[in-house]
C-alpha positions as CSV (number, residue, x, y, z in Angstrom):
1,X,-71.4,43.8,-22.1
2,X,-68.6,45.2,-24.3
3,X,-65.2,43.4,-24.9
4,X,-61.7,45.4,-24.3
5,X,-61.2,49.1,-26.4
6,X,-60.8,48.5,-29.5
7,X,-57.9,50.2,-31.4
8,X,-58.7,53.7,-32.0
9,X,-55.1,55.4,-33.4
10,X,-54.0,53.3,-36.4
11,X,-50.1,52.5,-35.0
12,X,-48.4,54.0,-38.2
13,X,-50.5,57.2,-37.1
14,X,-47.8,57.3,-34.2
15,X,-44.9,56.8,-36.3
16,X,-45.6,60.4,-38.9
17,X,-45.4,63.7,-38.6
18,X,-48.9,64.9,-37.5
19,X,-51.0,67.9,-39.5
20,X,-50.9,71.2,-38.5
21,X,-54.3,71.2,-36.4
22,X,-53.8,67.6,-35.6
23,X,-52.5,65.9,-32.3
24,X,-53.0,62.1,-30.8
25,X,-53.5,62.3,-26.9
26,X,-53.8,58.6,-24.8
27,X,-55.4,57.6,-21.9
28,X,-54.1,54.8,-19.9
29,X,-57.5,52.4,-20.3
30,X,-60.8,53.3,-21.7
31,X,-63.5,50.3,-21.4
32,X,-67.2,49.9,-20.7
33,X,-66.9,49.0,-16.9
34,X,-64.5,52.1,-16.7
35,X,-65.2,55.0,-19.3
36,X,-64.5,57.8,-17.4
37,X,-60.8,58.8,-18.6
38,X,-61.4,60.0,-22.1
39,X,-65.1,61.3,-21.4
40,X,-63.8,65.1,-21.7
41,X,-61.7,65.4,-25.0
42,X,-64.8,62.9,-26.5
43,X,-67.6,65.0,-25.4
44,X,-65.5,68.4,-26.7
45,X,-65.0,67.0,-29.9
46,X,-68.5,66.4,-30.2
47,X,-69.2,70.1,-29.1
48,X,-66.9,71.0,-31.4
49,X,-64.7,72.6,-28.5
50,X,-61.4,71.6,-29.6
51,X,-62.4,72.5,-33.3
52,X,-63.4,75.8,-31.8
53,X,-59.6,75.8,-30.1
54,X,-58.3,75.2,-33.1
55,X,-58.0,71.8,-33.3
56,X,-59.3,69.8,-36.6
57,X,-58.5,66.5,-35.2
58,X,-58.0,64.7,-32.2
59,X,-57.2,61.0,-32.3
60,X,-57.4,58.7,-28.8
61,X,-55.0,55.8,-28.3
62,X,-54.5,53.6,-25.0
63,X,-51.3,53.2,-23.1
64,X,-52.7,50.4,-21.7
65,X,-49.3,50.8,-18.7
66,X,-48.4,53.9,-16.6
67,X,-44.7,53.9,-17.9
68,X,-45.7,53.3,-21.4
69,X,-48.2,56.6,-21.3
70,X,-44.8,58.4,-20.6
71,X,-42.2,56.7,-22.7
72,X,-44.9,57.3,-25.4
73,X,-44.6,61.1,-25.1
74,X,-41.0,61.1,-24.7
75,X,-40.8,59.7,-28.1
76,X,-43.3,62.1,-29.6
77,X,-45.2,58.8,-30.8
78,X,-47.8,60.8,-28.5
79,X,-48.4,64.4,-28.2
80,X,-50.1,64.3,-25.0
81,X,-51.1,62.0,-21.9
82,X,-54.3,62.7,-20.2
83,X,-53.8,60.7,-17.4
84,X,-49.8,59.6,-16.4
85,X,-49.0,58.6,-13.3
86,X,-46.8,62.0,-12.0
87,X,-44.1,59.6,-10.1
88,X,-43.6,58.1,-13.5
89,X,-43.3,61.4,-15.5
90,X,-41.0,62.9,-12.7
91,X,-39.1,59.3,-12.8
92,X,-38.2,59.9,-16.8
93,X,-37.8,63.5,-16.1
94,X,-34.7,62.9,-13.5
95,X,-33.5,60.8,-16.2
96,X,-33.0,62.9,-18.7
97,X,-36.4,62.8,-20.9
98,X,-38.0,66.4,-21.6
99,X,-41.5,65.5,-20.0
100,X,-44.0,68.8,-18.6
101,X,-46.9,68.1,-16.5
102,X,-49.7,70.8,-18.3
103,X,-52.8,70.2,-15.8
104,X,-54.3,67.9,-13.6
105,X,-56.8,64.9,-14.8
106,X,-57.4,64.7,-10.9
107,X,-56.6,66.9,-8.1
108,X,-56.5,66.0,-4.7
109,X,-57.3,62.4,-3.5
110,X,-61.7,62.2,-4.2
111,X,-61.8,58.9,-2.1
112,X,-63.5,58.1,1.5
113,X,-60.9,55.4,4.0
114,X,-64.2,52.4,4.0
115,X,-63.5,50.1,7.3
116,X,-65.5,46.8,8.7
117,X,-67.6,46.4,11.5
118,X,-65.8,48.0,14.4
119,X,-62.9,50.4,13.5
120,X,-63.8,53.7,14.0
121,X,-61.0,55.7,13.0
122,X,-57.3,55.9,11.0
123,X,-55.3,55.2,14.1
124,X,-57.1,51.8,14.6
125,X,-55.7,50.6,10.9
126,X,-52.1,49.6,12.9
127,X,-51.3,45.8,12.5
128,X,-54.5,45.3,10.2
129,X,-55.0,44.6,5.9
130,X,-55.9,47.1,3.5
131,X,-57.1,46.2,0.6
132,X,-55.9,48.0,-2.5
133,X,-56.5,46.7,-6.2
134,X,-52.3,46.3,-6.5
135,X,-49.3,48.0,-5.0
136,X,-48.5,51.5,-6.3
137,X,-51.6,52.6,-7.6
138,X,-53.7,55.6,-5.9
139,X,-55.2,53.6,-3.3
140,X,-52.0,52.1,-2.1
141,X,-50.4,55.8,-2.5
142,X,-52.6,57.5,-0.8
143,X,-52.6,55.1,2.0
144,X,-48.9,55.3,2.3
145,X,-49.1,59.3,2.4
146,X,-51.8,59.3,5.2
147,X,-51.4,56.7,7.7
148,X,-47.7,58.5,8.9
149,X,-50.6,60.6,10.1
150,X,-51.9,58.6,12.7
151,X,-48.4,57.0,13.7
152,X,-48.7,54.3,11.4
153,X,-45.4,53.2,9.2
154,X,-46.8,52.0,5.9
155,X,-44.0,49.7,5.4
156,X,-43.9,47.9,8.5
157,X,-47.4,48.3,11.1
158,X,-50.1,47.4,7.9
159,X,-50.4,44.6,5.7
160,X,-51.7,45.9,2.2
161,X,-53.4,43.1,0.3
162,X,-53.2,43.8,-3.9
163,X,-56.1,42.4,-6.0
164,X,-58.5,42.9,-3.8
165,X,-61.1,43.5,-6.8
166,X,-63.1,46.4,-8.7
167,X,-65.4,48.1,-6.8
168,X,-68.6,45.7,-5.1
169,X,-65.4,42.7,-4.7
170,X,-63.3,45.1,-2.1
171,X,-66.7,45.6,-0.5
172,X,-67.9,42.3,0.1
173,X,-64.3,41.5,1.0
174,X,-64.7,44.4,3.5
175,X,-68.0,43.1,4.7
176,X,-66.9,39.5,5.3
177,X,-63.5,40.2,7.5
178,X,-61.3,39.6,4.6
179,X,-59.9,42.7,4.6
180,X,-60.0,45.4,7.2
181,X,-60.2,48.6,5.2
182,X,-60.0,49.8,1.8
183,X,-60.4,53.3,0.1
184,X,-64.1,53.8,-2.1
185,X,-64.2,57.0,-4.7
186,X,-66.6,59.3,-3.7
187,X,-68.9,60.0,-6.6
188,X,-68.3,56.4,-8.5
189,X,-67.9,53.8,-5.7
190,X,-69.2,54.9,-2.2
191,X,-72.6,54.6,-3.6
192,X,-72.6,51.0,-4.0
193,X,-71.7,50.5,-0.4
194,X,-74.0,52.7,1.2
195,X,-76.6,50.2,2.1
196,X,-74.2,48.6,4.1
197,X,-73.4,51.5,6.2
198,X,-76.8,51.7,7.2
199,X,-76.8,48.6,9.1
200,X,-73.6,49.2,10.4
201,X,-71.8,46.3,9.0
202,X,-69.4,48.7,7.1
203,X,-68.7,52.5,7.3
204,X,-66.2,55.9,5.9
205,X,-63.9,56.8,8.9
206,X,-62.1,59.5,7.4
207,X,-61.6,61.7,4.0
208,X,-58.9,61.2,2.0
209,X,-59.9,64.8,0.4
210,X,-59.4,66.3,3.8
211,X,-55.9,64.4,4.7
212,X,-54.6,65.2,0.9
213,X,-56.1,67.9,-0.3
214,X,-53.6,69.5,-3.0
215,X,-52.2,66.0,-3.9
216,X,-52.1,65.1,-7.6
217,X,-53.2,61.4,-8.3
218,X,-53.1,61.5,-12.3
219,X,-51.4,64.6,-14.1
220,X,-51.9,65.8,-18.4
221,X,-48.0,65.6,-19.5
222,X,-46.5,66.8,-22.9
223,X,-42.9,67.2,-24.0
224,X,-40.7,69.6,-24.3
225,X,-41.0,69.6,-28.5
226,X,-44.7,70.0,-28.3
227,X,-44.4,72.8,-26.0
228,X,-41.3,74.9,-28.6
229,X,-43.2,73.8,-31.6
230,X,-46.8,73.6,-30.9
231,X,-48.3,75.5,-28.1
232,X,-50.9,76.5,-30.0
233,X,-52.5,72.9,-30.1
234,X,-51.4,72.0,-26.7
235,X,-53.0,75.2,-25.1
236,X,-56.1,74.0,-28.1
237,X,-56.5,70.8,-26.3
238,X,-56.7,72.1,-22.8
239,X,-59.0,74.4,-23.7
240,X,-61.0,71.9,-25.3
241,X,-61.1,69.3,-22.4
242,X,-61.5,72.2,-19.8
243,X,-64.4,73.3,-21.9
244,X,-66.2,70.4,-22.0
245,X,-65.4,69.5,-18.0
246,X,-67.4,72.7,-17.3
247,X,-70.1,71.9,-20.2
248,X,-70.7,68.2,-18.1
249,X,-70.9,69.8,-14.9
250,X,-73.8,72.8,-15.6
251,X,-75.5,70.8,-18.9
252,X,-74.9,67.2,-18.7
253,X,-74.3,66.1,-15.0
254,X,-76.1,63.3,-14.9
255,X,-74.5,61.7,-18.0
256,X,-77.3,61.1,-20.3
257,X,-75.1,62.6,-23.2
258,X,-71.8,61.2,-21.7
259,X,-73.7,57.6,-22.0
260,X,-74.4,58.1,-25.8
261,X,-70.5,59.5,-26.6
262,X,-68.9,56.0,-24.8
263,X,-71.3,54.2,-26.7
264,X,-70.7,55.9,-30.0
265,X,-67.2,55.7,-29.4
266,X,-66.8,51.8,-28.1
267,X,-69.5,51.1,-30.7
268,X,-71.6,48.9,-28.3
269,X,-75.3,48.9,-27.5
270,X,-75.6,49.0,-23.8
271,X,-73.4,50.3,-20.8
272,X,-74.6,47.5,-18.4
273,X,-72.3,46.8,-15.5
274,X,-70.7,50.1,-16.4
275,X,-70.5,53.0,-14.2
276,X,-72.2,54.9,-16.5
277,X,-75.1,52.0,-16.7
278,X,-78.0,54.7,-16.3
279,X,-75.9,58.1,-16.1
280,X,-73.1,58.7,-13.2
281,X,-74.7,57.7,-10.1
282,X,-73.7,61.1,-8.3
283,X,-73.5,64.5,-10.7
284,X,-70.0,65.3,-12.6
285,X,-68.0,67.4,-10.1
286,X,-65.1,68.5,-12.3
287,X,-64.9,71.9,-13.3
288,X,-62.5,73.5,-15.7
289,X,-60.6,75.2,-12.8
290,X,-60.0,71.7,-11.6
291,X,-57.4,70.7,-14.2
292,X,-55.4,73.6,-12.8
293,X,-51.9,71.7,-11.8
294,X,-51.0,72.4,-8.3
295,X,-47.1,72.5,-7.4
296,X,-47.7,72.0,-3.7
297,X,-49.4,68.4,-4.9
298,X,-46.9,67.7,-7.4
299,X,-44.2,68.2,-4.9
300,X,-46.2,66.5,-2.3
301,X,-45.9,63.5,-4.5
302,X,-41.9,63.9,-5.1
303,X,-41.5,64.3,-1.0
304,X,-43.3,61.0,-1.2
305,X,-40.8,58.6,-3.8
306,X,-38.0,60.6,-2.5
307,X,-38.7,58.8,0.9
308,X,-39.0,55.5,-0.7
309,X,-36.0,55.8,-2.5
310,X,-37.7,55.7,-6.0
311,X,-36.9,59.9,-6.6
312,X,-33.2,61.0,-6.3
313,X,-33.1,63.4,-2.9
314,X,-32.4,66.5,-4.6
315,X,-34.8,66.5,-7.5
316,X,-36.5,69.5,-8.2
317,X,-40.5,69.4,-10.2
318,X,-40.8,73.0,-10.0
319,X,-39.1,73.4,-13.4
320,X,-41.3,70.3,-15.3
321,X,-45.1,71.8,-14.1
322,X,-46.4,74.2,-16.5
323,X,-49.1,75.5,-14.8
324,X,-49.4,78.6,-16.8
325,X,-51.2,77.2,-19.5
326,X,-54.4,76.3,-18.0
327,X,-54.6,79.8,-16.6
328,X,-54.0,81.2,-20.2
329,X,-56.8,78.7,-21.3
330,X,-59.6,80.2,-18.3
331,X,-58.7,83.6,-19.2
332,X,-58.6,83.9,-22.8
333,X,-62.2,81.6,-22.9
334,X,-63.6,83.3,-19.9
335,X,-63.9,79.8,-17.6
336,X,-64.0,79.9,-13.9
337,X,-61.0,79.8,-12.1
């Protein structure tokens, strides 16, 4: 099993004026167990998609935190987040920083509501723990967005229980009683606990796709110099990433290439313990009309923090999302919309 990422940007890399066809673009964590992040800018550099776009080069580097994936563009020591937290962009945006959300590295919320042995549906989660892996990230959002739903106040009728463990920990903590529900991703996670469904010790109640379809979990940011001085690479690298989305859903769906790039790119032998161990256990499902940014989600999310105090009540995100781009992008290389 492979150690942390290594370093991929060189640090002075961050501090000089990039080349004309040259950009560096982060991700917030890239390792073995989790690879998934910078799959599509890896896999369309090896197709040669951003080249194509008009990129030359494209160098990764990891954030490692949500607010340092934004302060990092702010500073234009990074031309582009893949994946930033959109309450943290729209937090340095209603203070002043120049930040634009470009696309979406998810849309909507691609996660099934897991409970033990005997709940049956949302409404039966009042008074009882919900495991999320810590406070504020997507599980514990998309919780907090839902269960007003069913009559449940987040704040005060649930007990939310952080570090509750990767993937098969929350599960056996779910079989055993220690916590009452958690949320499983689809395509990566469900998988590993539908054996358990079977005999009924655990099962999906609910969709968080169907409760929160339009909301945007993790958002493609840029700043406002990129955008006046180089729209030409940022529209480059959408059209790269959007490229090779599409390219791993119709030729590669199954991961056998994806499995070589992370490889290649963490320079380690094996993926095992990975989620790409033997190719994604379900097919790819994003498409390059996926990473289309959807206002109704981003302002979804505002409504959200403005509630909790975190978002001043009369911010605005209309004027930050740039969802033209990625339309440009599907038109001028003839993707799906």
């Amino acid at each position: 099993m492979a150690g942390p990422a290594r370093t991929f940007t060189p640090p002075e890399l961050l501090l000089r004026p990039r080349e004309l066809h040259e950009l560096v673009y982060s991700v917030e964590h890239f390792y073995a167990e989790h690879p998934e992040h910078p799959i599509a800018p890896l896999m369309g550099l090896r197709h040669g998609f951003l080249q194509e776009a008009g990129l030359r080069k494209a160098h990764l580097t990891i954030s490692n935190t949500d607010l340092a994936a934004v302060e990092q563009v702010a500073e234009d020591k990074v031309d582009i987040a893949m994946d930033a937290h959109p309450i943290v962009a729209m937090q340095a945006r209603a203070a002043g920083r120049e930040i634009y959300i470009i696309g979406a590295y998810r849309n909507g919320m691609p996660f099934g509501v897991w409970a033990r042995r005997g709940i049956q549906s949302m409404a039966e989660l009042k008074g009882k723990r919900l495991g999320v892996i810590k406070l504020t990230d997507i599980s514990h959002r998309a919780f907090s967005l839902v269960l007003p739903q069913f009559g449940i106040d987040p704040e005060k009728d649930v007990e939310f229980v952080p570090g509750s463990g990767e993937t098969l920990e929350r599960i056996a903590n779910l079989r055993r009683g220690f916590i009452d529900a958690t949320v499983l991703q689809h395509e990566l996670e469900a998988p590993f606990a539908e054996p358990y469904a079977g005999s009924g010790e655990i099962g999906q109640i609910d969709d968080m796709a169907r409760l929160l379809p339009a909301y945007v979990a993790r958002a493609t940011i840029t700043s406002g110099r990129m955008l006046r001085e180089r729209p030409e690479a940022v529209k480059a690298f959408l059209a790269g990433v959007m490229r090779a989305h599409q390219y791993m859903h119709d030729a590669d769906p199954n991961g056998i290439e994806a499995m070589e790039v992370v490889q290649s790119t963490l320079d380690i032998s094996n993926l095992q313990g990975s989620r790409l161990e033997n190719g994604w256990r379900t097919p790819w499902p994003t498409q390059a009309a996926d990473i289309h940014i959807s206002l109704d989600g981003i302002r979804a999310v505002a409504d959200q923090y403005k509630g909790l105090g975190q978002l001043p009540r009369d911010f605005d995100p209309g004027p930050m999302v740039r969802a033209d781009l990625a339309r440009e992008v599907c038109r001028e290389w003839e993707l799906p919309l």
